[in-house]
C-alpha positions in Angstrom: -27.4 38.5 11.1 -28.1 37.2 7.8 -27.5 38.8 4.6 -29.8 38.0 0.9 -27.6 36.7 -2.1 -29.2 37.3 -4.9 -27.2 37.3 -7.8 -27.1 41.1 -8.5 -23.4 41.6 -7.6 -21.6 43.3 -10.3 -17.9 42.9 -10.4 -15.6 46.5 -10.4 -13.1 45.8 -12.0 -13.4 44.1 -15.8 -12.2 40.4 -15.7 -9.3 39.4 -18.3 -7.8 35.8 -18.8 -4.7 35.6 -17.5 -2.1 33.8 -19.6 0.3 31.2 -18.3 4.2 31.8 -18.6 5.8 29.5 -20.4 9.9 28.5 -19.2 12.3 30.1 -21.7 14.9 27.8 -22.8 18.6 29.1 -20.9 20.4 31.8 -23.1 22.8 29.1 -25.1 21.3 26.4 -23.8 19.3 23.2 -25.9 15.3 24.0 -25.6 13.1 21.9 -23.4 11.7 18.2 -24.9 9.3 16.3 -23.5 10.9 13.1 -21.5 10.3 10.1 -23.5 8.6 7.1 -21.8 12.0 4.8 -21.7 12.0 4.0 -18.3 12.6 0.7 -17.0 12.9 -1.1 -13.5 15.1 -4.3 -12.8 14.2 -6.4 -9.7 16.3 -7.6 -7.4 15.8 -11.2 -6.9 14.7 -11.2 -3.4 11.8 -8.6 -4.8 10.9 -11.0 -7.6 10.6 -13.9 -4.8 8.6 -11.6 -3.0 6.3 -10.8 -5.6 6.1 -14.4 -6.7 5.2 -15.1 -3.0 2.0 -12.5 -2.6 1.2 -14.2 -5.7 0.5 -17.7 -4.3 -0.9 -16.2 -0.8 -3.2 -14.1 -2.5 -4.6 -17.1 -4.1 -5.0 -19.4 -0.9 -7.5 -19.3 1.2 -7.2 -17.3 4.5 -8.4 -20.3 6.3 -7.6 -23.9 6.3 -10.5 -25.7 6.7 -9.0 -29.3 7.1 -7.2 -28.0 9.8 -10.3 -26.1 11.8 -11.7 -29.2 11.6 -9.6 -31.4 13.0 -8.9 -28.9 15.9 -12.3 -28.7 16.2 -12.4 -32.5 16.3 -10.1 -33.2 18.4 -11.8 -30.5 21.0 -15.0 -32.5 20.8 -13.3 -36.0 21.4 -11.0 -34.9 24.1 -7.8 -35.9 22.2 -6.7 -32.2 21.8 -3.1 -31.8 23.6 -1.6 -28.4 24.7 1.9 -28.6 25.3 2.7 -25.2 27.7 6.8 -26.2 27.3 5.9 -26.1 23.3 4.1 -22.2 23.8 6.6 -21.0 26.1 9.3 -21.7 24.0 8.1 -20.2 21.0 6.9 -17.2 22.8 10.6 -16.8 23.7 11.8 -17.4 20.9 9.1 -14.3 19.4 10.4 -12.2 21.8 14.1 -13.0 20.8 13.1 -12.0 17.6 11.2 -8.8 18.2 14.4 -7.6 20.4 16.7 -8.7 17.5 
């Protein structure tokens, strides 16, 4: 079913604005101000580190290319070492901390 729209709709009733209400002020009570823009915020210092801290990470790059490289180096030449007591040890020490 499908139904033509073509503009002729009158409205029934007449259309009036419709003022907001304003608050009244509490019988014997100071009237409203506006809030004044004084506010203010102190850091603690471990949020100023922090912030100082995104700060110099946002500016370094997110890879170290001297260090690809001479992993990637190392790979090629065959002088690349893995160490598995090295991985298992910081892989408990992860979990230690994720339990903590």
């Amino acid at each position: 079913m499908s139904q033509k729209i073509d503009g002729g709709i009158t409205a029934g009733a007449q259309v009036r604005p419709v003022a907001t209400p304003t608050k009244a002020a509490p019988a014997g009570g100071p009237e409203a101000r506006p809030v004044e823009a004084a506010d203010s915020v102190r850091l603690t210092g471990e949020a100023t580190t922090l912030q100082a801290l995104q700060r110099e990470l946002s500016t370094a790059p997110a890879i170290d290319t001297a260090r690809v490289q001479a992993v990637r180096e190392a790979l090629e030449n065959g002088s690349y070492r893995i160490d598995p007591d090295a991985i298992a040890r910081r892989m408990l020490d992860l979990d230690e901390q994720l339990h903590a």
